[in-house]
Each structure stands twice: as C-alpha cells, then as structure tokens.
C-alpha positions in Angstrom: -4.4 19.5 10.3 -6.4 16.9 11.8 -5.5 14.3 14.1 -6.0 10.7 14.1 -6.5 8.7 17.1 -4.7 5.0 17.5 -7.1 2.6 19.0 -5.8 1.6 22.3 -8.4 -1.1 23.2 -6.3 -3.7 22.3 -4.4 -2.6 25.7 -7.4 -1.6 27.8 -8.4 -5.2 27.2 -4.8 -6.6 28.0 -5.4 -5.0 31.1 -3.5 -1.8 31.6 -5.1 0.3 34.1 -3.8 3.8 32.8 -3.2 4.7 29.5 -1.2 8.0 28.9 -1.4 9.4 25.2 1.9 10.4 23.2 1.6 12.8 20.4 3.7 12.0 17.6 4.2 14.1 14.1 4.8 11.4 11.1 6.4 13.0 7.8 6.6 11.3 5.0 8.4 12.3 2.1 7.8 10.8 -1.0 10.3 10.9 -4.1 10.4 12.9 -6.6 11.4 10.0 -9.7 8.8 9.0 -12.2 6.4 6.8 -10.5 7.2 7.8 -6.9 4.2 8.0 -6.2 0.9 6.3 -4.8 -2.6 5.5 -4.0 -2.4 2.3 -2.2 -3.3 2.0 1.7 -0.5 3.3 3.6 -0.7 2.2 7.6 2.3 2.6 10.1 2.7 0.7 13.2 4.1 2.8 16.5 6.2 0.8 18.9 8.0 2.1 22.2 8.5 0.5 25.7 5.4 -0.2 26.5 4.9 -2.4 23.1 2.5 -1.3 20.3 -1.5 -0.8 19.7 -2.2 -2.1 16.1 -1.5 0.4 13.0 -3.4 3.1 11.8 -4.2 4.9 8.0 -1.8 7.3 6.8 -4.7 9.7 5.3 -5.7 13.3 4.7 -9.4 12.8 3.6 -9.8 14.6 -0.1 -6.2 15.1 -0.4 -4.0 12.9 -2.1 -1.2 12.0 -0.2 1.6 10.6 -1.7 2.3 11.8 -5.0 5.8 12.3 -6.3 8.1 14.9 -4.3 5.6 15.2 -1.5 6.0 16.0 2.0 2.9 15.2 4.1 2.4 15.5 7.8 0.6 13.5 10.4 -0.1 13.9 13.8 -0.8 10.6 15.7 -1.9 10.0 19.3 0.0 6.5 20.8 0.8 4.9 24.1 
C-alpha cells in the first residue's frame, strides 16, 4: 500500500531544527446504509504535542475509496 508523505515545510520554516517522522495507519470505515458512500475530497488533519503540519488527501489512486461498507487503509508519515 502506498504511503503518503505530510508536508512538514510549514515547520522547517517555523524553525524547528529536527524533524522526526511518525508513522501512523488511518482506517476509515465507511457505512454500509444507502448513500454511505462518496467521492468528495476527503483530507485529515494530524495533531499531537508538537502541534500539526496542514492536512493531507485521503486517496488510493484508481481505487475508489469510500463506497458503502468499506474499510480503507492509510499509512501517513507526521511529526
């Protein structure tokens, strides 16, 4: 499964000297009524101690990703 990468420029140029990558896995379960589904943008936002670097695409090119009674998983690198 691939990976997707946060931007953490936003706290390079705040100026943090060090930045030290957490791996997160994201699943997102999606009902199963009718019209649980979607194909809107879906973005999440990671925060933890250290505060939070923007949001990032929940997307599986050429897949879609939340249809009804899904369970899709992402892997996200973060401060």
């Amino acid at each position: 499964m691939p990976r997707q990468r946060l931007s953490a420029d936003m706290c390079l140029e705040a100026g943090v000297a060090s930045v030290v990558l957490t791996e997160y896995k994201v699943k997102v379960y999606t009902g199963n009524r009718d019209d649980a589904g979607t194909d809107a943008d879906v973005y999440i936002t990671l925060y933890g101690d250290s505060g939070h670097c923007g949001e990032t695409s929940l997307d599986l090119s050429w897949h879609d990703d939340f249809e009804a009674g899904s369970c899709v998983s992402f892997h996200l690198l973060n401060i």
